[in-house]
C-alpha positions, 0 to 999 in steps of 0.5 A: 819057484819058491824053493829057488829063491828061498836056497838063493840059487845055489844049485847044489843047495836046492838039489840036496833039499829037493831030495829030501822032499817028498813027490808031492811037495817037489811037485807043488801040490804040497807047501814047502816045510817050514823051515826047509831041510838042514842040508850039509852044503847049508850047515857047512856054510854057517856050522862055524858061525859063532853068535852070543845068546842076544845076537842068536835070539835076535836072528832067531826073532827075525825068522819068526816075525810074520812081517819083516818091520825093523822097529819091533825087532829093534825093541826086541834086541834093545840096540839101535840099528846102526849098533846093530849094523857094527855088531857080529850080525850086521853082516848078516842082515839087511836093513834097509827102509824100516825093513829087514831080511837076511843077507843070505835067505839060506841062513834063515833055514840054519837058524830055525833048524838049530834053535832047540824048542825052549829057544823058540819059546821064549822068543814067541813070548817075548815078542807077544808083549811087544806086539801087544804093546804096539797093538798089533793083535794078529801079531800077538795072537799068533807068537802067544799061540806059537809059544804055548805048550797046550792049546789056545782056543780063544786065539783060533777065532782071530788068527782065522780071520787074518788068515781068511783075509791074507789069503782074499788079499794074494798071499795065501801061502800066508793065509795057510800058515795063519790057518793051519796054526789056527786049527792046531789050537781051534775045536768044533765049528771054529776047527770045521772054518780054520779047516776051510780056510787052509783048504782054500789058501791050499788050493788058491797057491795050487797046492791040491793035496794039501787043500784036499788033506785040510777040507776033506774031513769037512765031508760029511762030519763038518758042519753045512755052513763050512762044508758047503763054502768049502766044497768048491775049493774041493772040487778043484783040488780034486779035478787036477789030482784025478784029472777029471770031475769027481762023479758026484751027485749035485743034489746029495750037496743040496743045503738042507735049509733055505739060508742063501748063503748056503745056497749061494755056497752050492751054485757057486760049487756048481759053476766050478764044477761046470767049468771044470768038466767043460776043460776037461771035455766032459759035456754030459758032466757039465750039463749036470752041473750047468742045471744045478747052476741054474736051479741055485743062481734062480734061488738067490738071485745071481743070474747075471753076475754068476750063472750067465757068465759061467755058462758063457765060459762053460760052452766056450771051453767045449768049443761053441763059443756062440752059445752064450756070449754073456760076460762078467766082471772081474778076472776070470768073468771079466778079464778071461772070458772077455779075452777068449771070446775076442780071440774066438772071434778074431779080435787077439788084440783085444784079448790081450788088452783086457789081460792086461789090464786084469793083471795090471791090477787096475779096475780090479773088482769082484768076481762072484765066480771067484770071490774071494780068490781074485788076487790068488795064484790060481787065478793069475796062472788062468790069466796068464795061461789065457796070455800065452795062448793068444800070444801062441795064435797071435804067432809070438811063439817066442814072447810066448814061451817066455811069458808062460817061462815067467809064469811058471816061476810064480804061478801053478800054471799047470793047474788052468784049463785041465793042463793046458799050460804043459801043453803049450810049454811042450808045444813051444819048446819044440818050436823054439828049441827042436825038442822038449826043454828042461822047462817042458819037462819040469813042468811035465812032471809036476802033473799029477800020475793022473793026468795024462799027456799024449805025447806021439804029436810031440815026438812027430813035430821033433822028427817032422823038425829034424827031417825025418818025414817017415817017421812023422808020419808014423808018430801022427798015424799012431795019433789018429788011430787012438782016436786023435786025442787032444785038447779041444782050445787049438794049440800046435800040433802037426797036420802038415800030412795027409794022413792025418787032415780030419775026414770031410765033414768032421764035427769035432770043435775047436777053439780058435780064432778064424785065421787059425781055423783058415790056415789048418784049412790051407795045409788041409788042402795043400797036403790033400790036392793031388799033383794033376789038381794043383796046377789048378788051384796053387794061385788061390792057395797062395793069395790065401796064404799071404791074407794070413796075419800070424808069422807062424800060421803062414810060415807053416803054410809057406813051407808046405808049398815049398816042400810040395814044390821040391817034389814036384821038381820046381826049384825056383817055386821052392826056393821062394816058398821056402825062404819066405818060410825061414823068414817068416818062423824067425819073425814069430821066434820059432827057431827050430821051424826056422832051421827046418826050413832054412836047411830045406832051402840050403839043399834045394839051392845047392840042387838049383846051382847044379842045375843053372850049369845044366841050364847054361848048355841048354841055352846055347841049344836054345838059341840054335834051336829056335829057328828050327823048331816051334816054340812047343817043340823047342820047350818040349826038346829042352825038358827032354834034354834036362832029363825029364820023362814023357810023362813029366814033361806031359804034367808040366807043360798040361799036354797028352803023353801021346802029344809029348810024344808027337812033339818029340817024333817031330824035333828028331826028324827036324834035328836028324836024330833018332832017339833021346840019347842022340838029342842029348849027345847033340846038345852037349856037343852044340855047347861044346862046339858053338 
């Protein structure tokens, strides 16, 4: 997070600015001020630095700049840098190949927060003519704004400019700093492109409130021409504040004239909107948005490079991703649609492949989709959102929760595929940890109020996790009876329970690939067969089981078999099932899946062990026995000295109650005993004796 690097880790630092913001700047959908709060743990640290008026000037020229060169700040100050490295602030600065920064980046927020507004002043003014002089332009423009008391019309135009292309170039927060100042100075239509542009810079960094506060009074006042390329960014802002599409009518947009880039501008709304009501589940919105798509991509022309690949994307999203298999180019028509139809069809590798090569920064090119917003935050967290989920179905569970973990501090993951990173942080917390981190909840609660998490599967995974199968259960029959809410791309959840394996012949769609899709299947029938139907098909589960390729995947399945196998009494099956689990979780880094089973398999070979000294006096039975008995008699004696009912030994051996029982009538009449009990007193001392 930027806050963090800007306050330099120090904890108490970023704890007292936090407080001091307000929710929606802590929770990204708002920049941080610029500078940030004056906390006292920061005036403590530099309240007694003693600086004369060129040194203080020269630090105060520093936290202006737009860039960090070294040489316009050297004529500036009017000192070499080695002067300059002997002098009071030399300490205080790095200077290191043309470049310079603040030793402590904390000391940037003291500087500006104690500089009063004359001091401000003149040091804008000043490095106007020195930008000027160096042909800087930009530079110039932006100091001579800075500086002026009134406004600076002429200068808007050009700031507006820069900052359109900082932000088309990655670095938006840049691009909103540009903008917002253009439009402090801008008027009329240049004020309605200042506007667009802090709207879309907002939104590219994941700042939806602030892209909504800049491009909302482009409706209805604004002119078409900016309205209308600003409605997109829009439409994304507000689906992540409401959580859902807002429910307007794509016509009531239409361009009133026939200029194609206003035209282009309303398809291209459109292809969002279409997007973002297929992550969102709404397909009656998206068939909405997906005519109005067509109508506009028929109009100017951009059937295949923006409508197909939208409409590929579009029915994938909702979970058929046959539909239309069309693809683009670029990172979000090329790189994550590329990967999501690989993954959809079993292919991670090659999902992951092209990820990587999109966020390599090679063979980066133009995606009419998001033209403009490439190389943006927003764009780079659907890429690494589109990582972490076939890393997650690939059973890297924990590569992936350290990639998403990396992300995190960069990018707004929480803005991609309607939430679908806190979700998988949730997800992969639990498996990893046991519960939700920190991680998890930070990213929880950067959220916005109206985006809603179901949050009964997490609590039934934690107690699934910590052995406590009841209340499991509980949790997941709570679930289904809302409905089984979720997402419709697969993530992990917890259908190890009869009680919640969907009905036969449910329709509802899901992403995922085909293994994922076999090994739900698996656990369906693991936790739906009953004891009797078992025997029967355990072989055909078990191959089945072993053809899976995700550590993870299988290891859920092997430790369902293990657990069915506790039940039913088969210790050896068990322990087997069990520790091939254990394995297998921590090959795929989920830890908590892994104590889970390997405190199952620590229980159950403690029970085997008492048993192999059990077993010990039932050899010796054995091998006296053997002459006298058959070989059915003799296995059914056995169980029956173990301690196993009728009925148990009926299941186990596949024989009638009333044939057990026949057997046994036999072996007592053979061993001159009447009952069980003197079976059992007859073993003990035949070990005792023999």
């Amino acid at each position: 997070m930027r806050i963090i690097t800007e306050l330099g880790g120090d904890p108490v630092a970023v704890h007292d600015v936090v407080a001091l913001l307000d929710q929606p700047t802590r929770y990204g959908l708002r920049p941080l001020p610029l500078p940030l709060p004056l906390v006292p743990s920061i005036q403590a640290r530099y309240g007694g630095l003693e600086l004369d008026a060129r040194d203080r000037d020269l630090l105060l020229a520093v936290s202006l700049c737009l860039g960090d060169e070294l040489e316009p700040l050297l004529e500036f100050d009017g000192r070499i840098a080695d002067e300059l490295m002997l002098s009071a602030v030399g300490p205080l600065l790095a200077l290191r190949a043309g470049r310079v920064r603040y030793v402590d980046p904390m000391l940037d927020i003291w500087v500006r927060s104690t500089a009063d507004a004359a001091a401000e002043a003149s040091v804008h003014e000043r490095l106007v003519a020195i930008f000027a002089a160096r042909g800087d332009a930009v530079s110039a423009d932006w100091h001579r704004s800075r500086a002026s008391l009134r406004g600076l019309p002429d200068a808007a135009p050009e700031l507006t400019r820069i900052a359109r292309e900082l932000s088309e170039a990655g670095h938006p927060a840049r691009g909103l700093q540009l903008a917002g100042e253009a439009a402090s100075h801008a008027v009329g239509v240049d004020l309605d492109e200042a506007r667009l542009v802090s709207g879309a810079s907002a939104i590219a960094a994941g700042h939806a409130a602030e892209a909504v506060a800049w491009l909302g009074p482009l409706f209805p006042d604004g002119s078409e021409k900016y309205r209308l390329q600003g409605l997109s960014a829009l439409v994304v802002a507000q689906a992540h504040l409401q959580g859902a599409v807002p429910a307007i009518d794509p016509d009531s947009f239409r361009p009133s004239t026939d200029d194609a880039d206003d035209w282009y501008s309303w398809t291209r709304a459109a292809a969002f909107a279409s997007m973002l009501c297929a992550e969102r589940g709404d397909r009656k919105g998206m068939r909405v948005w997906l005519a109005a798509l067509r109508e506009g991509a028929a109009r100017v022309g951009a059937e295949r490079e923006l409508r197909d690949p939208v409409v590929a994307l579009s029915w994938l999203l909702v979970g058929e991703p046959d539909v239309d298999a069309a693809e683009g180019t670029g990172p979000m028509s090329g790189s994550v649609l590329g990967a999501l139809h690989a993954a959809s069809r079993g292919d991670l590798d090659t999902g992951l492949r092209l990820l990587a090569v999109a966020d390599s920064g090679l063979g980066v090119v133009v995606d009419p989709f998001v033209a403009g917003f490439e190389h943006s935050p927003v764009v780079g967290a659907y890429r690494a959102i589109a990582e972490v989920l076939l890393l997650t179905w690939r059973g890297e569970i924990r590569t992936a929760r350290d990639r998403l973990l990396h992300a995190a501090m960069e990018l707004p993951v929480s803005v991609p595929f309607a939430g679908l990173g806190v979700v998988l942080a949730r997800r992969l917390d639990l498996a990893v940890l046991g519960r939700i981190g920190p991680f998890g909840e930070a990213l929880t609660a950067v959220l916005p109020p109206a985006v809603r998490l179901d949050q009964l599967v997490d609590r039934a995974i934690e107690a699934h996790l910590s052995g406590s199968f009841e209340e499991a259960s509980s949790f997941m029959k709570l679930w289904r009876d809302r409905g089984s809410p979720g997402t419709i791309v697969a993530v992990p959840g917890l259908d190890e329970m009869a009680a919640v394996v969907p009905d036969a012949g449910s329709s509802t769609p899901v992403v995922a690939p085909p293994e994922l899709l076999e090994a739900r299947r698996l656990r369906a029938r693991i936790a739906t067969t009953t004891d009797a139907r078992w025997r029967t098909v355990q072989d055909e589960v078990v191959a089945a089981s072993r053809a899976l390729v995700s550590p993870f995947a299988r290891g859920r399945v092997e430790a369902m078999i293990g657990i069915l196998a506790v039940v039913r009494n088969d210790l050896r099956a068990a322990s087997e099932h069990l520790r091939a689990a254990a394995r297998l979780f921590d090959l795929a880094g989920a830890d908590a899946w892994a104590r889970m089973a390997g405190e199952r398999l620590a229980r159950v070979e403690e029970e085997t062990a008492g048993a192999a000294s059990a077993n010990e006096t039932l050899a010796t039975c054995r091998r006296v026995w053997e002459p006298l008995l058959t070989s059915r008699e003799l296995e059914v004696a056995m169980m029956a000295v173990a301690g196993s009912s009728n009925r148990e030994i009926s299941d186990a051996l596949a024989l009638s109650v009333r044939t057990v029982e026949v057997h046994l009538g036999r072996v007592f009449a053979k061993l001159d005993v009447r009952n069980r009990v003197e079976l059992t007193v007859l073993a003990h001392r035949t070990e005792q004796y023999l």
